[in-house]
N, C-alpha and C positions, 0 to 999 in steps of 0.2 A: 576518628579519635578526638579530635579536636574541635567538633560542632562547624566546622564552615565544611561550605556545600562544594569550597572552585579548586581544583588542582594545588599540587605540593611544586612552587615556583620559590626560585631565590634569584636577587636581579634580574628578574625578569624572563626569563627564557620565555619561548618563541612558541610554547604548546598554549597561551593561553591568551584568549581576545586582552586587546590592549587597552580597549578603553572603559574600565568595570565599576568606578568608585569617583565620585569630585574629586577636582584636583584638592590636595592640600600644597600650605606653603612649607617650604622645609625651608631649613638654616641657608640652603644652596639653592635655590629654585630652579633656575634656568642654564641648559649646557647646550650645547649646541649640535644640532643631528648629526655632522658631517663628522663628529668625533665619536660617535656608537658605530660598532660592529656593525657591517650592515647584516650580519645571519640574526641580530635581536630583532630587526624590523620590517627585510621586506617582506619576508613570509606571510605576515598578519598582516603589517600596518602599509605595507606600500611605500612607506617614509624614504623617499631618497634624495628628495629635495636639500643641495648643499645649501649650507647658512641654514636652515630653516631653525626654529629656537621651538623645545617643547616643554611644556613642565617635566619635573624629574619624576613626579610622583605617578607619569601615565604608564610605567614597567612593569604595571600589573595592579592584582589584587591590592587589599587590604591584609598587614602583615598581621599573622599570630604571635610570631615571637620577632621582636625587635633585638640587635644587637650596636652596643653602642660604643665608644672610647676610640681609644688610639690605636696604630698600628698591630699590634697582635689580635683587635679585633676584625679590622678591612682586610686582614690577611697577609698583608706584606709576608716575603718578600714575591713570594708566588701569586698574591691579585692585589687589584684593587677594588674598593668599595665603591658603591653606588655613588659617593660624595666626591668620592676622587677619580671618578671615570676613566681609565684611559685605553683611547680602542688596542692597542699595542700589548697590555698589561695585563688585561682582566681574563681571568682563568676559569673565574669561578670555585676556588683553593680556599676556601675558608672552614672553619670550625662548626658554619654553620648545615653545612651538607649531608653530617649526620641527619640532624632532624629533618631536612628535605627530603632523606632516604625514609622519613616514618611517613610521608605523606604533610608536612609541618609547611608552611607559606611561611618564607623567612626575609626581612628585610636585614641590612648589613649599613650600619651608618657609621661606621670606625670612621675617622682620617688621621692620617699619620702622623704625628707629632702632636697631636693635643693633647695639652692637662685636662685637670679637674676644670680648674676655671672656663677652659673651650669648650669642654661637653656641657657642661651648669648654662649655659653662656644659648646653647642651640638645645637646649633641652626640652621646652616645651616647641617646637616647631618639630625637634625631630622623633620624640618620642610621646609626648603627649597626644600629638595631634595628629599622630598615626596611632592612636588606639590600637594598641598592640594588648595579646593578654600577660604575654610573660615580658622583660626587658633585662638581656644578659649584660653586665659591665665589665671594663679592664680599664682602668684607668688608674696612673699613678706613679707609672714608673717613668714619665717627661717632666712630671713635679720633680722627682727626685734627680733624675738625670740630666734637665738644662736649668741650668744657671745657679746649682746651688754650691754650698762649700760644707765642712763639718759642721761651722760657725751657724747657720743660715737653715740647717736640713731639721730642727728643732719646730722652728715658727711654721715652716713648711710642711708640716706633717698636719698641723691644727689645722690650717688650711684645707688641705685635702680633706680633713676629717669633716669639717664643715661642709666642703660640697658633697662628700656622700651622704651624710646626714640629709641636707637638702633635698637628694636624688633621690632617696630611701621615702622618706615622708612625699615627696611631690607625685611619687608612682603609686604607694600606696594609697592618697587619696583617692586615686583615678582608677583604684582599685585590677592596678597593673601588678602583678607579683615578680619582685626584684630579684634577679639570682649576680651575685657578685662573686667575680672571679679574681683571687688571690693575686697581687704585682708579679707576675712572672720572675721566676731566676734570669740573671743575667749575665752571662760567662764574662762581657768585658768588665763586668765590677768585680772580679777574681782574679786582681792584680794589687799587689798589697798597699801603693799609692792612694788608688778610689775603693778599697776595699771597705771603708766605711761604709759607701754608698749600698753595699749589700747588706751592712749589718742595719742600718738605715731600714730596707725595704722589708726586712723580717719583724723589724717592730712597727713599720707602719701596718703588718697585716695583721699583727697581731694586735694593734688597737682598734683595728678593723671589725676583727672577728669578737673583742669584747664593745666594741659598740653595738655589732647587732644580738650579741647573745642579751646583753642589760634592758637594749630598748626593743627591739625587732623578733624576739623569740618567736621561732614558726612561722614567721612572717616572711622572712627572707630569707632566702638560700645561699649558702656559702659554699666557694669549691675550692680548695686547694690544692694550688696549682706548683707545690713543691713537688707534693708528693706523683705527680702525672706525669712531670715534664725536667724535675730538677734532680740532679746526682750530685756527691758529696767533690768540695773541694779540697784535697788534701791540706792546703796548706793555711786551708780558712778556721773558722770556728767548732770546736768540738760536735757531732751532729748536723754540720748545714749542711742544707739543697742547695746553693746558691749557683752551682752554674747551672750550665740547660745540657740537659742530656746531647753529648754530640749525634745519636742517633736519629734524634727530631728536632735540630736545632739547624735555619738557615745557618751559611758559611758566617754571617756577621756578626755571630754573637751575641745578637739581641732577641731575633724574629725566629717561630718556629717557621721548620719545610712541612710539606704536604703530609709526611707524617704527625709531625706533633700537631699540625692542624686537628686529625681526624681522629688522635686520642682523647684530645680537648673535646671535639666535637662528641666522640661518642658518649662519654660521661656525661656532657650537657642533654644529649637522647634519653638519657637511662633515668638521669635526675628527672625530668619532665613528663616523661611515660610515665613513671612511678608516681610524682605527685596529682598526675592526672587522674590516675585511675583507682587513687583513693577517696 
């Protein structure tokens, strides 16, 4: 489907020789063996030497779709992501599994708590320089959610607009096709104290989505992720999605469970099948 010749692997699983592509450098380079699963490595790689340090980028192939941002990209609360490895944690639970199930080679660079500025910041290590064809985004809701107030959630929205702007234009030169994913609902801002903070995230996506319709028409792919993952909070705004459905909603309020993972995930299949095979 997708023009590469080597297996459909996400972090790496163990069907597929280890050592396929130059290393690159990522934002993270180096982790250390004795903290990977050993079922990622003895099968293939032999790797069980403690201490031993390897590049992060020998987990396999060259990805087709790269996924980037903060936690509801790496998967939290059910995995972790390549960047934040942890042997105890990692599931394999992300969004990106649909497309692994079309045959898709997916890489997973979320880490937990990053803005805009963190993703902008490792952007070209982690996404240019893994030449990926598509790059999925979620970034936005830790701009909004650490360290702002009513006061303050104004300058901060321009912000973030600037770095997608940045993101938007540095993939397309590289002739990567952007697909952005809507600031998720958030049940803890469904308390009428921080309940700005959600009216906050509705108009950040809504600048969002008139950025790329003005500059990015057809260019970029937008998903909204009200309509997927978000149900009405009775005692919020006439019409909002603002909490997360408790159906596919980790216990904490923030993070989807392995279902809203694989809702997200499949829409992100369906969008990318489709534009492939026009």
């Amino acid at each position: 489907m997708w023009g590469y010749p080597f297996a459909a692997m996400s972090h790496g699983p163990a069907s597929a020789p280890l050592l396929l592509v130059p290393v690159k450098n990522l934002s993270v380079q180096w982790i250390e063996a004795e903290q990977l699963r050993d079922d990622l490595f003895q099968a293939d790689a032999g790797v069980t030497a403690e201490g031993m340090t390897l590049p992060i980028q020998l987990f396999g192939p060259p990805c087709e779709v790269l996924m980037i941002g903060d936690s509801l990209i790496s998967g939290a609360a059910a995995s972790a992501s390549l960047l934040e490895f942890q042997a105890d944690s990692w599931t394999g639970q992300d969004m990106g599994q649909a497309l692994v199930a079309q045959g898709v080679n997916v890489q997973n660079m979320g880490v937990g708590g990053h803005t805009s500025a963190h993703v902008w910041a490792r952007w070209t290590a982690d996404v240019l320089e893994q030449q990926p064809q598509v790059v999925i985004l979620h970034v936005g809701g830790n701009n909004i959610g650490i360290g702002q107030t009513p006061e303050t959630i104004a300058a901060a929205q321009q912000v973030w607009l600037d770095h997608l702007r940045q993101m938007l234009d540095s993939a397309l030169g590289a002739k990567i096709h952007p697909v952005v994913l809507g600031i998720m609902p958030r049940t803890v801002w469904c308390i009428p104290n921080v309940y700005w903070a959600s009216r906050a995230r509705r108009a950040w996506n809504q600048a969002a989505q008139e950025l790329i319709a003005r500059f990015y028409a057809n260019r970029v792919s937008w998903v909204d992720t009200d309509l997927l993952v978000g149900v009405h909070w009775p005692e919020g705004d006439p019409g909002n999605l603002d909490a997360l459905n408790p159906a596919l909603r980790h216990g904490d309020g923030i993070h989807l469970n392995s279902d809203g993972q694989r809702v997200v995930g499949e829409v992100l299949a369906s969008l990318l099948s489709n534009r492939h095979s026009n």
